[in-house]
C-alpha distance (Angstrom), angle and dihedral (degrees) to the residues before:
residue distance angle dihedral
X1 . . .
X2 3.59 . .
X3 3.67 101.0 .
X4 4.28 81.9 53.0
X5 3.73 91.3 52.1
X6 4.31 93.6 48.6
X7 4.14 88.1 44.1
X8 4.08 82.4 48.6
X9 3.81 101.1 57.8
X10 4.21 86.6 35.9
X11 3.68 93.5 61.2
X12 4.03 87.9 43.0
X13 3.69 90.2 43.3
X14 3.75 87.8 52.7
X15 3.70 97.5 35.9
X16 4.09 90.0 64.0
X17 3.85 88.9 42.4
X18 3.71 84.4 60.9
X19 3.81 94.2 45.4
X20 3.66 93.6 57.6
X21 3.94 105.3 66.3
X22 3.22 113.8 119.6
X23 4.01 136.4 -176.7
X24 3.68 89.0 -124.4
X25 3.85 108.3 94.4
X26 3.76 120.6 -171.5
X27 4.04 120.3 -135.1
X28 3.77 117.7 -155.7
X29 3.65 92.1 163.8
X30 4.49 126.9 96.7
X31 3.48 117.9 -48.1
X32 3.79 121.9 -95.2
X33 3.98 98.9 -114.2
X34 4.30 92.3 177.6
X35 3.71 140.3 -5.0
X36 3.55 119.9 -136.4
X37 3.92 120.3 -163.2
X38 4.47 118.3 -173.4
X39 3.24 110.9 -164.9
X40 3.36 103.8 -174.7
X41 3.88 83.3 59.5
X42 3.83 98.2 34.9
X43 3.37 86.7 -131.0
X44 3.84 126.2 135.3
X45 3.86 119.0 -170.7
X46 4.04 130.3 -161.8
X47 3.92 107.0 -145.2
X48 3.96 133.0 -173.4
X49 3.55 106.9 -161.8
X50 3.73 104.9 -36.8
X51 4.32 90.3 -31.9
X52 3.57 113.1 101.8
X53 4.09 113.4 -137.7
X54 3.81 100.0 -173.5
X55 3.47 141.8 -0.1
X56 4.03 126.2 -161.1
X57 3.86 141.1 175.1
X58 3.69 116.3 -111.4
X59 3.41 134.8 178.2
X60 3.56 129.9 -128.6
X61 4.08 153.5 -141.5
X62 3.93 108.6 -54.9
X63 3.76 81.9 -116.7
X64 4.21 101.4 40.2
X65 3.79 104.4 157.0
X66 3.44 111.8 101.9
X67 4.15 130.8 0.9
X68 3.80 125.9 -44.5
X69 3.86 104.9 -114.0
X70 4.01 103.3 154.9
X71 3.67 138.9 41.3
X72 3.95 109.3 -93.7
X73 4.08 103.8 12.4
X74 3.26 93.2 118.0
X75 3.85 103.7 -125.9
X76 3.72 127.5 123.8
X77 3.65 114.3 -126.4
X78 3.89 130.5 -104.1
X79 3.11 133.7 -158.0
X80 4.82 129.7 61.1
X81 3.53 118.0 -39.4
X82 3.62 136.3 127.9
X83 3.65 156.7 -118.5
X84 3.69 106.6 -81.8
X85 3.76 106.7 -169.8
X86 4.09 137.4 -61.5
X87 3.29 127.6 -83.2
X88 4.26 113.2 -155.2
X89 4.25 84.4 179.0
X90 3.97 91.9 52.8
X91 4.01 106.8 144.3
X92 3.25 81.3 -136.0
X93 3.82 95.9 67.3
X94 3.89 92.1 -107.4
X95 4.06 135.9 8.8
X96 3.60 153.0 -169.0
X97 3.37 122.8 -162.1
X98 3.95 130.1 -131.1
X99 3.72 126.3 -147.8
X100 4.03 88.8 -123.1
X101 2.96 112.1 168.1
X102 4.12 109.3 47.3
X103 3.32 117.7 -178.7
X104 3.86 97.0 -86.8
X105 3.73 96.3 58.9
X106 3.82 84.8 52.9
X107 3.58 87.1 59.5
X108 3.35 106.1 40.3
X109 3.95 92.6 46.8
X110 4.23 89.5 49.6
X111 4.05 84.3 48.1
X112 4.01 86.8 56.1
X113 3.89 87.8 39.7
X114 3.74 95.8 -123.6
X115 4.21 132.5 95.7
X116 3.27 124.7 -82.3
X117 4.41 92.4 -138.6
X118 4.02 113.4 -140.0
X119 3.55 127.8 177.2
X120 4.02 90.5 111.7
X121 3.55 118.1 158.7
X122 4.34 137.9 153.1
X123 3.63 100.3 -110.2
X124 3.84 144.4 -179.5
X125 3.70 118.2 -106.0
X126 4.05 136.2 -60.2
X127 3.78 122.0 -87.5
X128 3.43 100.2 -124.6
X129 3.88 124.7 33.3
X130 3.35 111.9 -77.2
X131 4.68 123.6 -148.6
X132 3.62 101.8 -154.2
X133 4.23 130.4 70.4
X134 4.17 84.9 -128.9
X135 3.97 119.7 38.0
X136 3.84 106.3 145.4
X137 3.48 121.5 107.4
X138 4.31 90.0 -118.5
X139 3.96 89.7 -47.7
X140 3.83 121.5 129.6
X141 3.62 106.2 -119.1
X142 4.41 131.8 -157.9
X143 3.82 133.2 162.8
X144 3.91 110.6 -76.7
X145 4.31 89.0 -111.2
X146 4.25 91.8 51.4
X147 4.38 85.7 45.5
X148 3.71 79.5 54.7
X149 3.59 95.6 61.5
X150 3.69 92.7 33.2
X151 4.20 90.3 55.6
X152 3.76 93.3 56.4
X153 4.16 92.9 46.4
X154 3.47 106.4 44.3
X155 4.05 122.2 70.1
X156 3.26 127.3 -158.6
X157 3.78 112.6 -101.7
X158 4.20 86.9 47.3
X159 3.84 106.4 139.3
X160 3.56 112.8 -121.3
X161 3.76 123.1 -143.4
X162 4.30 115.6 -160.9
X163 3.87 103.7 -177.5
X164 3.75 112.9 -176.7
């Protein structure tokens, strides 16, 4: 009866372990001082100072080569920004925003007499399964687990480098 009772309050024990994951991730390690995204190498890096911390695959724009400069082409910006603020409702399970568009895309879109677009942000995966490398609509894409880790590193008011 014993043995029942210990493998009882180890399966609870273990049952509200399970119950507390959360998306939410806490970082305790060096502060994120820039984010630095290739695209050419779909590669974006986390750096403090000149050290990089992590390094991830994204995916891009369904259109990625060359800059965003109107709403719906399909290209993720280039150029300095940064990181906005964090969005825990994202669609796409998590988010940080990016200060697309600056003032000079404004421009340059009204000179062309179209939109520049915004709503750019790093972001965890799609819903559904997705056929191509680059899907988003100029968004910086990861797996839901590595936006996790992302989330809890990056603060808002992080400049963002996109470098073609």
């Amino acid at each position: 009866m014993r043995i029942f009772r210990t493998l009882f309050i180890l399966v609870m024990v273990l049952g509200l372990a399970a119950c507390g994951s959360s998306k939410f991730r806490t970082y305790n390690g060096p502060e994120v001082t820039q984010v630095q995204v290739h695209k050419a190498d779909r590669k974006m890096y986390l750096f403090n100072n000149d050290r990089v911390l992590e390094s991830y695959d994204i995916a891009l724009g369904f259109a990625p080569n060359g800059p965003k400069q109107f709403e719906g082409d399909g290209k993720t910006p280039e150029g300095s920004y940064y990181i906005t603020h964090r969005n825990p409702n994202s669609t796409y399970y998590l988010s940080l925003g990016i200060s697309y568009p600056n003032e000079a895309d404004i421009a340059f879109a009204e000179a062309e007499g179209k939109k520049p677009g915004g709503d750019i942000f790093i972001h965890g995966g799609p819903l559904k399964p997705v056929s191509r490398r680059d899907w988003t609509w100029g968004c910086l894409s990861v797996t839901n687990r590595e936006m996790e880790v992302i989330y809890s590193m990056v603060e808002p008011g992080t400049p963002i480098r996109l470098l073609p």
